[in-house]
N, C-alpha and C positions, 0 to 999 in steps of 0.2 A: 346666424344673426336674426332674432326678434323685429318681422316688420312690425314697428309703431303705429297704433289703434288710430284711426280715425273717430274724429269724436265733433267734427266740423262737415258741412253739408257741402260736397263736391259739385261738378258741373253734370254727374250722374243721375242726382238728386231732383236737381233743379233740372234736368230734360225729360226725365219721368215724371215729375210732376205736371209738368207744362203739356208733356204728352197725353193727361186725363182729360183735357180741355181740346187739343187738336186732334187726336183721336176719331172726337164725332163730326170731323168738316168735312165736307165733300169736295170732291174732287172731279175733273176729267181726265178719264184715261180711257185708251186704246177704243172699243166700241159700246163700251157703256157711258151712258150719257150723263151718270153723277157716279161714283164711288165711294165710301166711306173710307176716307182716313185710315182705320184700325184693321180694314178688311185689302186695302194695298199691301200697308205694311206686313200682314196675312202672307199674302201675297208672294212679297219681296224675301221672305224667309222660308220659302215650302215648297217651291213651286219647284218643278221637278225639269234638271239638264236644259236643253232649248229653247222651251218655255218659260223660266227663268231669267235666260239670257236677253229674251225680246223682253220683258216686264222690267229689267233693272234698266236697259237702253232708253225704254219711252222714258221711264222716272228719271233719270239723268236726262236726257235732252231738253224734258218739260221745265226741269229745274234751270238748266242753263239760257233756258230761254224767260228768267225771271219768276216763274212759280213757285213760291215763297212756303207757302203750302206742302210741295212737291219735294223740297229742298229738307222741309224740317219733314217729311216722311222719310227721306233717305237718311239721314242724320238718327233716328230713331232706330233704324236698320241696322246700324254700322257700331251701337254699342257692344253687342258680344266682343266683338272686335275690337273693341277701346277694354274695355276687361281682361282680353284674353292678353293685348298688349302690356298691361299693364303688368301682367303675371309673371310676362316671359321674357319681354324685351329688356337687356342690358338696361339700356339706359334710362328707363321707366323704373325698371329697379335701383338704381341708384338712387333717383330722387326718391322712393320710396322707404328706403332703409334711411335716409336721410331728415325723416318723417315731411316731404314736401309731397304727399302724393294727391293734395288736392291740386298741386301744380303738375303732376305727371297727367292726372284726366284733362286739363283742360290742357294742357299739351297734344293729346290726344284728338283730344275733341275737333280743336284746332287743324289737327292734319287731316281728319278724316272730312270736313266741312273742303279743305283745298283741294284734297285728293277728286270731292264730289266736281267743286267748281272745274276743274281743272281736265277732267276726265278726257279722254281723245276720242269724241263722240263716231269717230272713222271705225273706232274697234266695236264690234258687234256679236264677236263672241267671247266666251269666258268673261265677260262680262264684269261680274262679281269678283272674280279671285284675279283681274288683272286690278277696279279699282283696289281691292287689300292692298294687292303689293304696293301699287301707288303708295298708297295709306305709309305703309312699312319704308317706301324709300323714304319720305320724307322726313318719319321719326329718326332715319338711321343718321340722315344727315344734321341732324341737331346734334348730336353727340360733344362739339366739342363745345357747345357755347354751356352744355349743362351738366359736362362732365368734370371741370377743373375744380381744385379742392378749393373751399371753403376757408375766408378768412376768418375765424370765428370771433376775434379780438374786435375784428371793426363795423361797431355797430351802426355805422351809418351807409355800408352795401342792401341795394336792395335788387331787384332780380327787374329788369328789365323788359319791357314784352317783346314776343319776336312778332316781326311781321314777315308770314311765311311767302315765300318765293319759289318760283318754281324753278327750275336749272334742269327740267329734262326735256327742255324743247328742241337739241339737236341731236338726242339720243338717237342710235343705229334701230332699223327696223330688228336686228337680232338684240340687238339689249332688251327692247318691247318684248321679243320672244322669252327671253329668257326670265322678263318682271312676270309673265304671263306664268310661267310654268312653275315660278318657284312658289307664286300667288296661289296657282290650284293646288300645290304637296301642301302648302299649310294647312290648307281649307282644309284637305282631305285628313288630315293629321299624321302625314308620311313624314313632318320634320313641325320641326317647332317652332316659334316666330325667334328664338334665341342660334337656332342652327341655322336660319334663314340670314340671321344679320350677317354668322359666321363666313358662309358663301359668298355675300356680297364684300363683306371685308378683305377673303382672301382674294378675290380678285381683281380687287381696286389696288390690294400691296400687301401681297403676302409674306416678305419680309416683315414688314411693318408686325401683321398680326402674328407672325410667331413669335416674335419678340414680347409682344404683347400677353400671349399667352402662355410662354415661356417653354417652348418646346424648339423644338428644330422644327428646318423646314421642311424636312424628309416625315417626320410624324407628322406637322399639318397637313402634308401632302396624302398621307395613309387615312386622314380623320376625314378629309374633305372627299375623297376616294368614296369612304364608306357612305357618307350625306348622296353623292350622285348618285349611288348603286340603290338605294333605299328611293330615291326622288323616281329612278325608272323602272325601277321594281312597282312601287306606291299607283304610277299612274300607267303602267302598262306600257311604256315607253321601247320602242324596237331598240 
């Protein structure tokens, strides 16, 4: 199926745009005493393992503590990621093939601004591919409110905003482990944000998704198999 041309200015558009102008603001961070805007964000994308990990904690904590500034720097950060989602995630593609994809970026945009808010500023390392995952649970769990079909007859349906929530504040320290790890295999590109939903799906109800995917549960069981062996193959995993 033919995804439908965008020919309307997304929420893409309009954050790179606005990014010409915030770009050159300064900032406080770590022991420089102003920072340019374009030279964090610099930063925020290059900086190599560890180093990294301390750079994306200050900029999340800064931000949570009201830096407005600090906030629409991580936000500018986390587009690849609103992209690459958009590409790969089920339900991004839905609304996409659908031609609703200025509503899948700002869906997007949406999660990764909560994910920022939201962040467990306790975690200190992996940093970055634990906020993704974040990012990723929250689009996974939109699923049903933007995946039921379409009345197309009744022209007076209009799509309602979501006000995101969060539902993972009595998750297990191993679910954290687990959001962490599948967050680094995307990053590193050992699976794909679409075999990530796959994982989380079979194990929330794996009946459910073989049905869904119309296989048995003995072949979900053989696919999922191969995802884990590829995830500890990918990151080196004993």
């Amino acid at each position: 199926m033919t995804t439908p041309l965008m020919n309307t200015t997304t929420i893409i558009d309009t954050l790179n745009r606005d990014w010409t102008t915030t770009s050159g603001q300064m900032v406080l961070f770590q022991d420089a005493p102003m920072l340019a805007a374009d030279v964090l964000h610099l930063l925020l994308t290059t900086a190599p393992g560890p180093a990294q990990d301390a750079i994306w904690h200050e900029a999340i904590t800064r931000a949570l503590t009201g830096d407005t500034t600090m906030e629409r720097i991580l936000t500018q950060s986390t587009i690849p990621w609103i992209l690459r989602l958009s590409r790969q995630n089920a339900i991004m593609q839905i609304l996409t093939h659908r031609g609703e994809a200025e509503d899948a970026f700002s869906i997007l945009a949406g999660a990764a601004l909560e994910a920022i808010r939201k962040y467990p500023t306790h975690r200190t390392e992996k940093v970055r591919g634990t906020l993704f995952y974040r990012l990723l649970r929250i689009v996974t769990r939109l699923k049903d409110a933007y995946t039921h079909p379409i009345d197309t007859e009744d022209t007076t349906s209009t799509h309602t905003p979501l006000t995101f929530t969060d539902t993972t504040t009595n998750r297990t320290a191993a679910t954290e482990a687990v959001d962490r790890l599948l967050g680094d295999a995307v990053n590193a590109g050992t699976i794909t944000a679409k075999e990530s939903d796959l994982l989380i799906a079979y194990y929330t109800d794996a009946a459910a998704l073989a049905q869904r995917e119309g296989c048995s549960t003995k072949a979900l069981e053989c696919r999922v198999r191969r995802l884990r062996n590829r995830v500890r193959d990918g990151l080196n995993l004993a």
